[in-house]
N, C-alpha and C positions, 0 to 999 in steps of 0.2 A: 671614346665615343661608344655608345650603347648600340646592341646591334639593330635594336628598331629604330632609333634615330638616324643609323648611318642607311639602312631600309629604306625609310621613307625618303633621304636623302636622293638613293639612287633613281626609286620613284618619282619624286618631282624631275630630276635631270631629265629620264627619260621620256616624261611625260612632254616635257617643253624643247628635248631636241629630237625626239625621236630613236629609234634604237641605237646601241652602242654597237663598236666594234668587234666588242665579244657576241654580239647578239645577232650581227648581219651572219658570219661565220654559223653560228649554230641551225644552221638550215640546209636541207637537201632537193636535187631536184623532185618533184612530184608527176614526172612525166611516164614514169611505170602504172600509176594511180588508173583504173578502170575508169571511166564515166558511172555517176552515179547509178544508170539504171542497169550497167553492169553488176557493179557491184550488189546492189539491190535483189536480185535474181541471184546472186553468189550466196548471199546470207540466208535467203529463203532455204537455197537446197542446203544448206549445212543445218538450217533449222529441221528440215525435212529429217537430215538422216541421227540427227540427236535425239533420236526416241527408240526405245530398246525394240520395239514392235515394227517398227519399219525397219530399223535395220536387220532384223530376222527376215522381214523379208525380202528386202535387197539381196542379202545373201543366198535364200530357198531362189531367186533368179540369177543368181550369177550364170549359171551357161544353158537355161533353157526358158522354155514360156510355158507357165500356170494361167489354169484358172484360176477364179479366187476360190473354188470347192477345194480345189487340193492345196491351197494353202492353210485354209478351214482346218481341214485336217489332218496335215503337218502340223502347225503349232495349237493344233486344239481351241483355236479361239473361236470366238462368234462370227459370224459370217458377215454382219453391221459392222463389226470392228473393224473385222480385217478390209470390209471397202471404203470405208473413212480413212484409213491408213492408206489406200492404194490411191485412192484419191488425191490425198496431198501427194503422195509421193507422184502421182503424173504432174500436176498443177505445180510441183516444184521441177518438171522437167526430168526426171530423173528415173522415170516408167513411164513406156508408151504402153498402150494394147491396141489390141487389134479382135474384132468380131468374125467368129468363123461356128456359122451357124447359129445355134442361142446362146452360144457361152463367148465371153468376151475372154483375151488370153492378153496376160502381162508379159513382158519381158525389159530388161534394162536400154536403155536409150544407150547408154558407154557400156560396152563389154569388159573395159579395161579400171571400172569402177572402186571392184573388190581389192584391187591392186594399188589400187590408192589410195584408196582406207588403211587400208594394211601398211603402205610406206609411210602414213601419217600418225598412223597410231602409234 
């Protein structure tokens, strides 16, 4: 028997009795699985830190709190850059700041971040 013949074979079977015994087995609980809006907010910060520019600056925060000037001029970028960057990276959770006087100052939300990156990389 030709293997698309015996293919479509298995297809109608399963189609009109439902899955096989090989096929109930090939399944795991799904009860580790997040909630969607878990995970949703999981994906955001991993999109957040997938950009070479934020994560330069995750790292210029690992153990203290900037303005955005002195990140300005740490990595020499534009100063619009650099708070579109910081921007996502708050809106992804992953920098708060705080207002202290007229300058707004960042620092990371998890201290224990760069550590994590680093164990994942």
């Amino acid at each position: 028997m030709s293997i698309s013949k015996n293919l479509y074979i298995n297809f109608y079977i399963f189609s009109i009795m439902g899955k096989t015994k090989d096929q109930k087995t090939c399944t795991t609980s799904t009860d580790n699985i997040p909630e969607k809006d878990i995970i949703n907010r999981e994906v955001e910060s991993f999109k957040a830190l997938a950009d070479h520019t934020r994560l330069k600056l995750v790292y210029l925060l690992e153990d203290k709190e900037l303005c955005s000037c002195q990140m300005v001029n740490s990595l020499e970028i534009a100063q619009p850059t650099i708070s579109h960057h910081l921007s996502v990276l708050v809106k992804s959770g992953i920098v708060e700041w705080e207002k202290k006087g007229k300058w707004k100052y960042f620092k990371l939300k998890n201290k224990d971040l760069i550590k994590i990156i680093k164990k994942i990389s």
